[in-house]
N, C-alpha and C positions, 0 to 999 in steps of 0.2 A: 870320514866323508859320508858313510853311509845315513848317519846320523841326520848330520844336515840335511841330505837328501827326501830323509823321511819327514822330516819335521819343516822342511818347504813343502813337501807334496800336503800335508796337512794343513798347515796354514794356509793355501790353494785354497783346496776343498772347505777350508770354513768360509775362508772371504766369498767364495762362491755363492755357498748356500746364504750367506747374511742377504749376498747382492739379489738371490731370486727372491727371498723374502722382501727387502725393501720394493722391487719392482711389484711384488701382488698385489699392493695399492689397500692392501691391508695395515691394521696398525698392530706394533707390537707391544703388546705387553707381556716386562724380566720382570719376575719375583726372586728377590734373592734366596736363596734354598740352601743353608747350610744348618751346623747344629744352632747357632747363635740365634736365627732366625726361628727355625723351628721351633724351638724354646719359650717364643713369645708369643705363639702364633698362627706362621708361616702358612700351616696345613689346610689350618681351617682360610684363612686369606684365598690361598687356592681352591680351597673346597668353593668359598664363596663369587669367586669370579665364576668359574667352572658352570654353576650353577645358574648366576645370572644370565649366562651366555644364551643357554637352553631357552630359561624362562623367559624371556626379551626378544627370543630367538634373532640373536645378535651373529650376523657371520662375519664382519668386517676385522672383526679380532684373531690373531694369533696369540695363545698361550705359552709363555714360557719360563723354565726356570734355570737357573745360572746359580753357580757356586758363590763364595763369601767375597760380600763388595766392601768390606772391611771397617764398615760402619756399624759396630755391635749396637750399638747405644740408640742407633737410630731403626735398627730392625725392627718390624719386617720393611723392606723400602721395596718399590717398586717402580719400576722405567717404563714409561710410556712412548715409544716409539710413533713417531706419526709418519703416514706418506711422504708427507711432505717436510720431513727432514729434522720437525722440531724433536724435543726430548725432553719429557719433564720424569722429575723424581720425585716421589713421594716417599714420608718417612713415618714411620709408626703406623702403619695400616690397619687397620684392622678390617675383618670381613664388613662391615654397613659402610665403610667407606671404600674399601674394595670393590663392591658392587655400584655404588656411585660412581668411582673412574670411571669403572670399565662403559659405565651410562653417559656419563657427562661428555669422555673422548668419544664413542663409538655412534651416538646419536645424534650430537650437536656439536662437537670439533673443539670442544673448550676444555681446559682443565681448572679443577678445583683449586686455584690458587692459593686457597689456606691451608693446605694440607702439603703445599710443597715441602721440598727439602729444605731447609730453612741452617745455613753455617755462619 
């Protein structure tokens, strides 16, 4: 029982912290971050959002990264979380279009529809 116990109080504290992040009114953007991703990528993808953020001096965005979404093939992918509850996914990223999401969401509320997840 102790077990459960720990592993409810944690599952708590994430649904928490997800809930204060969707109320910031900020958007999020998951980069997958695993070896499969890193592989193709991943680093520089993050170097290149990271990067835009500054230079655009973009504050509306949250950065982050999350373990293996189990899509090797389509690594690096990235989830764009919006305020307002949509989610797009993007697949094969690369930094010039990493830094175009994070412009297209962050600026003008739209996503690059070519570039989505595409199954």
């Amino acid at each position: 029982m102790i077990l459960n116990d720990f592993y409810q109080q944690l599952r708590e504290s994430a649904e928490e912290a997800i809930k204060s992040k969707k109320e910031s009114g900020k958007i999020r953007a998951v980069l997958g971050y695993s070896i499969c991703s890193v592989s193709v990528g991943a680093n520089e993808v993050l170097r290149a959002m990271q990067e835009v953020l500054v230079e655009a001096d973009i504050h509306n965005v949250i950065l982050e990264t999350t373990g293996c979404i189990g899509l090797c093939y389509k690594e690096p992918l990235l989830d764009i979380y919006m305020p307002n509850g949509m989610k797009y996914t993007y697949e094969l990223v690369t930094p010039s279009k990493a830094r175009a999401i994070i412009v297209s969401h962050s600026l003008y509320g739209e996503p690059m529809e070519e570039w989505l997840l595409k199954m």
